[in-house]
C-alpha positions as CSV (number, residue, x, y, z in Angstrom):
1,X,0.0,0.0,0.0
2,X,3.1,2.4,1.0
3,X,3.9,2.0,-2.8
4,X,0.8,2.5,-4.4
5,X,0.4,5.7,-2.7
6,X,3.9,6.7,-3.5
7,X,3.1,6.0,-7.0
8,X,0.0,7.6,-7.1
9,X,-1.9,4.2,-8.3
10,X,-5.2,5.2,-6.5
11,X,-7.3,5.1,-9.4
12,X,-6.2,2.1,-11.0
13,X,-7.6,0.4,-7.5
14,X,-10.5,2.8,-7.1
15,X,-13.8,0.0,-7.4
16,X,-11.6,-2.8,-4.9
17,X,-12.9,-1.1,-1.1
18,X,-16.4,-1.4,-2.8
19,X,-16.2,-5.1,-4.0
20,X,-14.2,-5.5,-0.7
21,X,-16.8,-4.3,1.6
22,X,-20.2,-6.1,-0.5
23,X,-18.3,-9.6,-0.2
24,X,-17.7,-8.5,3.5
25,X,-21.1,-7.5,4.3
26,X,-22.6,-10.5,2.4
27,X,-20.1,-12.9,3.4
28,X,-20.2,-11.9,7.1
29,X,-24.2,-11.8,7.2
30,X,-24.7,-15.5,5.7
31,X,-21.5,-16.5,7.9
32,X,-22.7,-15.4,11.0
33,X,-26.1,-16.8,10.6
34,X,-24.6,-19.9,10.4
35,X,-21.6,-20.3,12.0
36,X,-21.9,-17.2,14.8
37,X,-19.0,-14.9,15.5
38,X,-16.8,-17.1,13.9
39,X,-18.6,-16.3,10.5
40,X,-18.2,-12.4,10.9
41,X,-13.9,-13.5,10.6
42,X,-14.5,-15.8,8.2
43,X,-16.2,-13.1,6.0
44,X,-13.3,-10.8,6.7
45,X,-10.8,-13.6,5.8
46,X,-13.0,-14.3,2.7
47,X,-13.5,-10.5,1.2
48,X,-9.8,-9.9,1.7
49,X,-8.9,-13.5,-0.5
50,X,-11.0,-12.7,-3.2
51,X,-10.3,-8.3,-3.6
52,X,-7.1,-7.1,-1.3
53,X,-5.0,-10.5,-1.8
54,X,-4.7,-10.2,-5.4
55,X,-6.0,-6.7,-6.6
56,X,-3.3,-4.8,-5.0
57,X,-0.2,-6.7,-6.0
58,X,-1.9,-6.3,-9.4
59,X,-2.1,-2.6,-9.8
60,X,1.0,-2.4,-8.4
61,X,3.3,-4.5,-10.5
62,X,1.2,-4.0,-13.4
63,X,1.6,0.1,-13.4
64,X,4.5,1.0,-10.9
65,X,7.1,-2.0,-9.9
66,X,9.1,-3.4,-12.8
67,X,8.4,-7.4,-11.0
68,X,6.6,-10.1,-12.2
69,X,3.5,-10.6,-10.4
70,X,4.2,-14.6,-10.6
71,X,7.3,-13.7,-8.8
72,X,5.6,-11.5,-6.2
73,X,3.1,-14.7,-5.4
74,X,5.8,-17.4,-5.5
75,X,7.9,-16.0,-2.8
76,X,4.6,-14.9,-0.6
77,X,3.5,-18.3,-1.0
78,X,7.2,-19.7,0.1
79,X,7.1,-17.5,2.9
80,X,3.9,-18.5,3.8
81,X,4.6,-22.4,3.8
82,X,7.5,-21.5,6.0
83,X,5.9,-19.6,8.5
84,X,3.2,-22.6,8.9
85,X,5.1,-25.4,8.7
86,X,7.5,-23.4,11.5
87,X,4.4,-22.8,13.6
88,X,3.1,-26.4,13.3
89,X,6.4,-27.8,14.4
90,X,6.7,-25.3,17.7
91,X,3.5,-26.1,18.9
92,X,3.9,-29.9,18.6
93,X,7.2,-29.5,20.5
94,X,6.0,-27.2,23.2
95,X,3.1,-30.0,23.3
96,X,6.2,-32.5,23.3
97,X,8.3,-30.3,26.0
98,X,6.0,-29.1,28.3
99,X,2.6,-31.1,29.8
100,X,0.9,-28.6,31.9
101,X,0.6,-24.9,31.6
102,X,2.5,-22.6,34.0
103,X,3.6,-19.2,33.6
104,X,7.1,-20.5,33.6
105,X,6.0,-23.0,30.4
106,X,4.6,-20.2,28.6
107,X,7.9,-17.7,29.2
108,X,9.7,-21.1,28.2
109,X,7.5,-21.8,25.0
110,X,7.7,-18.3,23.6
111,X,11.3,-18.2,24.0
112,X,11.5,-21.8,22.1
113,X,8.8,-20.7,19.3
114,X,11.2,-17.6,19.0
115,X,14.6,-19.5,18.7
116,X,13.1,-22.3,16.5
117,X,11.6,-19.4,13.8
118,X,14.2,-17.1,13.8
119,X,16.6,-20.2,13.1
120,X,14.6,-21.7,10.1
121,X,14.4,-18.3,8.7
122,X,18.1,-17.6,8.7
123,X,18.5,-21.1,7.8
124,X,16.4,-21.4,4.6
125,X,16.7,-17.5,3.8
126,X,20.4,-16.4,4.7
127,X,21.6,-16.0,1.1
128,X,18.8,-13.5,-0.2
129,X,19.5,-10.0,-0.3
130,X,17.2,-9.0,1.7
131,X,18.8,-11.0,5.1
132,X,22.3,-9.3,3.8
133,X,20.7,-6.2,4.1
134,X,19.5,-6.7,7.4
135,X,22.7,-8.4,8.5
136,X,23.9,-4.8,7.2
137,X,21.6,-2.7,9.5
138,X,22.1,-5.0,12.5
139,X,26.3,-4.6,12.1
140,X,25.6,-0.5,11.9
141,X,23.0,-0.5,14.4
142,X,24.4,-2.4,17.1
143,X,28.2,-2.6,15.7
144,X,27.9,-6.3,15.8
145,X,30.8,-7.6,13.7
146,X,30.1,-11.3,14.1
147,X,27.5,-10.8,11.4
C-alpha cells in the first residue's frame, strides 16, 4: 500500500474497497447466521482472498514496480509455507516439552517458538538479499561484527 500511494496508483484500485466491503457484508451476514462470531472472521478472511489479496499486488506490478507478479506470489507463498510449517512444528514441540501450563512454560514456549523461527528463517533464507541487508543494518545499528 506504502507504494501504491507513493506512486500515485489510487485510481487504477479505485472499485476494490467497494467489491471489498459487498463480499464482507454478504459474506459476514450468511456466515454469521450460520456459523456465529466465527462467521463475521470468516467473511473478513474471505472478502480480503477474493479483492485485497490479489488486486493490490496487481495494480502495483502492473503500473509501478518493474516485478513479475508470478514472482511476487511465488515468494509470498514460500514464505507463507515456511511460516506454517514453523508454527506447526513449535507447537507440537511445546506439546512435546511441556505437559501442563505454568507461567514458567509459557515464558519457556515463547522463548523456544522464538529461537526455532528465527533459526529456520536464517536457515532457509540467509543468502537472499534481503537477510544481507539486514545483516547490514544489525552490524551498523548495534556494531555487531560477528555478522
Amino acid at each position: 500500500m506504502t507504494f501504491r500511494d507513493a506512486s500515485g496508483l489510487y485510481w487504477n484500485d479505485r472499485y476494490k474497497p467497494l467489491a471489498e466491503a459487498v463480499i464482507n457484508l454478504a459474506a459476514s451476514v450468511y456466515l454469521t447466521i450460520h456459523y456465529g462470531v466465527v462467521g463475521v472472521i470468516w467473511g473478513g478472511i474471505i472478502s480480503t482472498l477474493l479483492t485485497c489479496f490479489w488486486v493490490e499486488p496487481y495494480v502495483l506490478f502492473r503500473n509501478g514496480i518493474d516485478v513479475k507478479l508470478k514472482d511476487y506470489f511465488k515468494d509470498y507463498f514460500k514464505y507463507a509455507a515456511v511460516t506454517l510449517l514453523t508454527a506447526v512444528f513449535s507447537k507440537w514441540l511445546y506439546n512435546k516439552l511441556f505437559c501442563e501450563v505454568t507461567i514458567i512454560n509459557f515464558i519457556l514456549g515463547v522463548i523456544l517458538c522464538l529461537v526455532i523461527s528465527n533459526a529456520v528463517w536464517i536457515l532457509l533464507f540467509r543468502k537472499r538479499e534481503e537477510m544481507a541487508y539486514l545483516r547490514n543494518v544489525a552490524r551498523d545499528k548495534f556494531g555487531m561484527r560477528f555478522l
